[in-house]
C-alpha positions in Angstrom: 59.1 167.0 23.4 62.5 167.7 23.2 65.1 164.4 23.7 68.5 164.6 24.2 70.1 161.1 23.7 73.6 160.7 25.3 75.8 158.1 23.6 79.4 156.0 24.9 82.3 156.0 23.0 81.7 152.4 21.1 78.9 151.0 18.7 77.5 149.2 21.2 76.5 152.2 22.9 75.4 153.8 20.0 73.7 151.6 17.8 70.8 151.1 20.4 70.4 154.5 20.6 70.1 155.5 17.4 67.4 152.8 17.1 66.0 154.8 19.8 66.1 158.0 17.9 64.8 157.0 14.8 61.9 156.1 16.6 61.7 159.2 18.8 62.1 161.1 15.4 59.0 158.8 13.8 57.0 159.8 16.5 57.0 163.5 16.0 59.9 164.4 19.2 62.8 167.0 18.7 66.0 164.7 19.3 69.4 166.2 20.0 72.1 163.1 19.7 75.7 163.9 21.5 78.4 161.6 21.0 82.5 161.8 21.4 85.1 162.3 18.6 85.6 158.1 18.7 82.3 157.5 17.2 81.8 160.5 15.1 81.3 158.4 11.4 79.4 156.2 13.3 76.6 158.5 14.7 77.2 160.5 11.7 75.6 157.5 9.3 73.3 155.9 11.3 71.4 158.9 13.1 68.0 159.5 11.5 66.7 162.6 9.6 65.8 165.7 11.4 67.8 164.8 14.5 70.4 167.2 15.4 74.1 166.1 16.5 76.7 167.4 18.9 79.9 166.7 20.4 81.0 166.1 23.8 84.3 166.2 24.9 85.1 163.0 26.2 87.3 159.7 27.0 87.1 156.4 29.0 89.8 156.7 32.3 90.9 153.0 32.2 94.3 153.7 31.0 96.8 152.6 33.7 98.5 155.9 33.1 98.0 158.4 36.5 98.5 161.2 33.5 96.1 159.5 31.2 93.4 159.1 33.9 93.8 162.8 34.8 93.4 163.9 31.4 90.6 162.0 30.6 88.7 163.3 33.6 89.9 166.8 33.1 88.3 166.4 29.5 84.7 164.9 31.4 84.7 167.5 34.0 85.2 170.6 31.5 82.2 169.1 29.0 80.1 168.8 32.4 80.8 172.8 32.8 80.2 173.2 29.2 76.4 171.4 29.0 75.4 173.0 32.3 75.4 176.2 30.8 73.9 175.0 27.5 71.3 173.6 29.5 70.2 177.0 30.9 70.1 178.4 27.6 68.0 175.4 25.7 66.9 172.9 28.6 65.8 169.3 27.0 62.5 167.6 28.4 64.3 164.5 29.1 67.9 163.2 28.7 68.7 159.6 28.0 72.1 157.9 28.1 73.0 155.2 26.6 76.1 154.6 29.0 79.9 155.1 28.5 82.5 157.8 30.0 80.8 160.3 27.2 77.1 160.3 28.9 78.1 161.2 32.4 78.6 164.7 31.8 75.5 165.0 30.1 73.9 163.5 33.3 75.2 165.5 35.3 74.1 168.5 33.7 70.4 166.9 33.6 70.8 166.8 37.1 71.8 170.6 37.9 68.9 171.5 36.0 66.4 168.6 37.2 66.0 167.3 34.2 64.2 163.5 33.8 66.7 161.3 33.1 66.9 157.7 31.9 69.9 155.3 32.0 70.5 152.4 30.0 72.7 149.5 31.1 73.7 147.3 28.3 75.2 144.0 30.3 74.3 141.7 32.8 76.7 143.8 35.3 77.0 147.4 35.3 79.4 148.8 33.9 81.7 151.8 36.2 80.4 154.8 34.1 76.5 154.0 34.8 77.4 153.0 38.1 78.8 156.5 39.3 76.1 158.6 36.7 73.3 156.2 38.5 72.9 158.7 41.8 71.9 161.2 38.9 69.1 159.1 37.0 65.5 158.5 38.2 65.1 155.4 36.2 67.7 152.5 35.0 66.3 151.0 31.8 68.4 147.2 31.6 68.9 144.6 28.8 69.2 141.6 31.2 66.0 140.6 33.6 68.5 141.0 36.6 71.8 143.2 36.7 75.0 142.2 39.1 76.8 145.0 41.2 73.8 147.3 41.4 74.4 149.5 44.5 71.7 148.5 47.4 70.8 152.1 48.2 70.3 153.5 44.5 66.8 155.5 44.2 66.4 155.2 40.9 63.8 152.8 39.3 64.8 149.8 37.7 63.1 148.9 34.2 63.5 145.6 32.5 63.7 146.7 29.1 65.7 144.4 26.7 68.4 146.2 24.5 67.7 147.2 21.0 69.2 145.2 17.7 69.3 146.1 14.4 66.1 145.4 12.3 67.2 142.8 10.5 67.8 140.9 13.5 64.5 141.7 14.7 62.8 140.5 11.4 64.2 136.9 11.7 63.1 136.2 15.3 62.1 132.4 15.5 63.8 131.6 12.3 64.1 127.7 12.2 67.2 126.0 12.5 68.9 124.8 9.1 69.4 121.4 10.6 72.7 121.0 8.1 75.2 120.6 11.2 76.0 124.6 10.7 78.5 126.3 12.9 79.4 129.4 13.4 82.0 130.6 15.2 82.6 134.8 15.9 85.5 136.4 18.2 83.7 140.3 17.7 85.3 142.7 15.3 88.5 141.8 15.9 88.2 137.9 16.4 89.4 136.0 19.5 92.8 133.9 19.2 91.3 131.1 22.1 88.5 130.5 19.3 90.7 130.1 16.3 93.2 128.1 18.5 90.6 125.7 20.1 87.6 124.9 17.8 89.9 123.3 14.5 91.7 121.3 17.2 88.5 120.3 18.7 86.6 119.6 14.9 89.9 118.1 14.0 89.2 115.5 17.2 85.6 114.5 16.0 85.2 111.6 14.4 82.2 112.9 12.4 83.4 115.9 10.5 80.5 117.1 8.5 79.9 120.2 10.1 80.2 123.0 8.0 82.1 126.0 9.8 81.7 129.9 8.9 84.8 131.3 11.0 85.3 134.6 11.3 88.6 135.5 12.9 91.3 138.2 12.2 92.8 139.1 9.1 95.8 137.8 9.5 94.3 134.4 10.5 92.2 133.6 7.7 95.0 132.4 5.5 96.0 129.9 8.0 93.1 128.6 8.9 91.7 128.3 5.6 94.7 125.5 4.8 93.9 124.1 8.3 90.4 123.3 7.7 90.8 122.3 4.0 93.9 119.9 4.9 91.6 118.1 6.7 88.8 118.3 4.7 86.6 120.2 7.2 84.2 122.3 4.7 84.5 126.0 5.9 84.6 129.6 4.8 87.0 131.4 6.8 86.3 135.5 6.2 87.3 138.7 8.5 84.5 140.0 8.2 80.7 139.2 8.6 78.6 141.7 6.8 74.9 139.8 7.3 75.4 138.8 10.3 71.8 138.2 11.1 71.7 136.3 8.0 74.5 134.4 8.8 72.8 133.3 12.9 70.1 132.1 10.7 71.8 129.7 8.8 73.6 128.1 11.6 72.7 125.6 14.0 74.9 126.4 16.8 77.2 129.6 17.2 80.5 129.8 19.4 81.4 133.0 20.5 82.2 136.2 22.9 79.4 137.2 25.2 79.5 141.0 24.8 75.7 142.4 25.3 75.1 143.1 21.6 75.9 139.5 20.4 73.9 137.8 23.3 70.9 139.9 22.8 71.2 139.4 19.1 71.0 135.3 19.9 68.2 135.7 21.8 66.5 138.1 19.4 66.8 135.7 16.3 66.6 132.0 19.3 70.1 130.2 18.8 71.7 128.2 21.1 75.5 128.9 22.0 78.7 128.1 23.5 79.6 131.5 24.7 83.7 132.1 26.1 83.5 135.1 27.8 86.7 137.2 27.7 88.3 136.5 30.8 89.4 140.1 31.8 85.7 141.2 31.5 83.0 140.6 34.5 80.1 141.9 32.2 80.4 139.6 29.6 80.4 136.9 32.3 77.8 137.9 33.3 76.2 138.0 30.0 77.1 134.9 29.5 75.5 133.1 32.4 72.6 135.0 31.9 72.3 133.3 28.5 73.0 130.1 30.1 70.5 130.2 32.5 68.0 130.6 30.0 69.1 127.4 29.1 69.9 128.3 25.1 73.6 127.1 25.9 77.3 127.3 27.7 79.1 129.6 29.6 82.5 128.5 29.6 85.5 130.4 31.4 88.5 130.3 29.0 90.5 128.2 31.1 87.7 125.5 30.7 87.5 126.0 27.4 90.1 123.6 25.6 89.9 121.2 22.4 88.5 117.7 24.7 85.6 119.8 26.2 84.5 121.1 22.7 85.6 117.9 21.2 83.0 116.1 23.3 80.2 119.1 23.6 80.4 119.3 19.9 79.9 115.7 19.0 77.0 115.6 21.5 74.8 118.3 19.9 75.2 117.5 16.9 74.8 113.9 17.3 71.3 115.3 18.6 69.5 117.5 16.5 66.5 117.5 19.2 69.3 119.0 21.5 70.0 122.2 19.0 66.3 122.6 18.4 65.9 122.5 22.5 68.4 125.3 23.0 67.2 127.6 20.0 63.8 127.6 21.1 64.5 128.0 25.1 67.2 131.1 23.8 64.5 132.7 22.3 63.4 136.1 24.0 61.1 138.5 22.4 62.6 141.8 21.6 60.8 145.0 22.0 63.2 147.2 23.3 62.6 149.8 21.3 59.2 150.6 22.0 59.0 150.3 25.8 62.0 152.3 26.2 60.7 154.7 23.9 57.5 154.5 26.1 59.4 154.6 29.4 60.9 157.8 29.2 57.4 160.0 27.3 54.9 159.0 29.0 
């Protein structure tokens, strides 16, 4: 069978679906992966052996710019044109996208040509590219168990299907808690400033300071914060950069963060519990967020609620409670197969 697997413009988009082509690829289908000019190295590296890659020419149309927006639709509309035609010359069995401004036009051509096509929404909420390519898809494949903001009248099926991680997330589902008053605390690849303002304040506030804190924060931080904590004598490592990052879940008992898909899928891959601050411009990752929350592995808490007497106290009850932690790790935990039923979704 012949796959074409559409990716967005960002690594969240496209790490799932190269985990999705590798397996594809292992289980003897032809895979065609097109991606945008943002992602290029990306794809590039991570796409397995024998799949082929192309480009489409596109980008996202959230600038407030009137010019920008045209442009950036000009660019979708003209790649829509292009894969039409490519379609009638080499027509894929199915076509699966992966969301982002970059997959619509590859929907759309699926659906000029009839093609079976799958969508994947990554968040809680979807997202305003799956929501206008979703009148082209027969079946919506979704990380969360319910998704906010889906139009009433859609016809396409909806498949719970969990998002795919990275393997090394996969292989340390359950791990135990270290039980060493471990936090870690992650603003994304590019940190979060609320984070590095408000947890040393908060730690600072404790009257038991033996947590140990991995803080990963921006470049420019780390200097600062590394005399802040050790001023105080708060143990903590203070990097820009987490390169195990499933290693480093593992050896923490609690984890403050953002609550973008890919980090609140990879907590409930490995089962930690977390204080999750979504970013307050963003109605997926609140969503995200209290999807975590009602699981019961942790907090959403709006920015605005999130200030140094909150954590202060939230902090000093859990770990004060080790029974608590272990509570929330375990009730975070949600088995991950995403790769396989999606994978089984759209060949059988």
């Amino acid at each position: 069978m012949k796959i074409w697997i559409a990716t967005g413009g960002t690594g969240g988009h496209v790490f799932p679906a190269i985990s999705v082509a590798s397996e594809l690829v292992t289980r003897g289908h032809r895979v065609i992966i097109s991606r945008d000019g943002r992602v290029r190295q990306m794809v590039q590296d991570g796409a397995p052996r024998g799949a082929k890659i192309t480009s489409v020419w596109a980008s996202g149309v959230g600038a407030k710019s009137r010019v920008k927006q045209i442009i950036a639709l000009s660019k979708i509309a003209i790649s829509a044109i292009w894969l039409v035609l490519r379609f009638a010359a080499s027509r894929p069995n199915r076509v699966v996208a992966f969301g982002g401004y970059a997959s619509v036009p590859v929907v759309f051509a699926a659906h000029v040509w009839k093609i079976p096509t799958f969508l994947h929404e990554q968040n809680a909420a979807i997202g305003r590219a799956n929501k206008f390519s979703l009148r082209w898809v027969r079946t919506l494949m979704t990380s969360f168990p319910t998704v906010d903001g889906l139009p009433k009248n859609t016809s396409a099926h909806v498949v719970y299907t969990g998002l795919p991680v990275r393997h090394e997330f996969l292989a340390a589902a359950g791990a135990p808690l270290p039980g060493a008053s471990k936090l870690l605390v992650t603003g994304g690849s590019l940190g979060a400033q609320i984070l590095d303002d408000v947890v040393p304040a908060a730690i600072l506030q404790m009257k038991n300071k033996k947590i140990f804190v991995t803080h990963q924060t921006r470049p420019e931080n780390v200097a600062r914060l590394q005399k802040l904590y050790a001023d105080n004598k708060i143990r903590a490592n203070v990097l820009s950069f987490i390169h195990d990052m499933a290693g480093t879940i593992v050896d923490s008992d609690l984890v403050i963060g953002r609550s973008g898909a890919s980090t609140v899928i990879e907590l409930e891959t490995i089962g930690r519990g977390a204080i999750l601050v979504p970013l307050n411009i963003n109605p997926d990752q609140a969503a995200n967020a209290a999807s975590f929350a009602k699981l019961g592995g942790g907090f959403a808490v709006p920015q605005d609620k999130f200030t140094p007497k909150w954590l202060t106290a939230t902090l000093t009850e859990l770990f004060d409670n080790p029974s608590r932690l272990a509570k929330m790790a375990k009730k975070s935990l949600v088995p991950n197969n995403a790769v396989q039923i999606i994978c089984d979704e759209i060949t059988k």
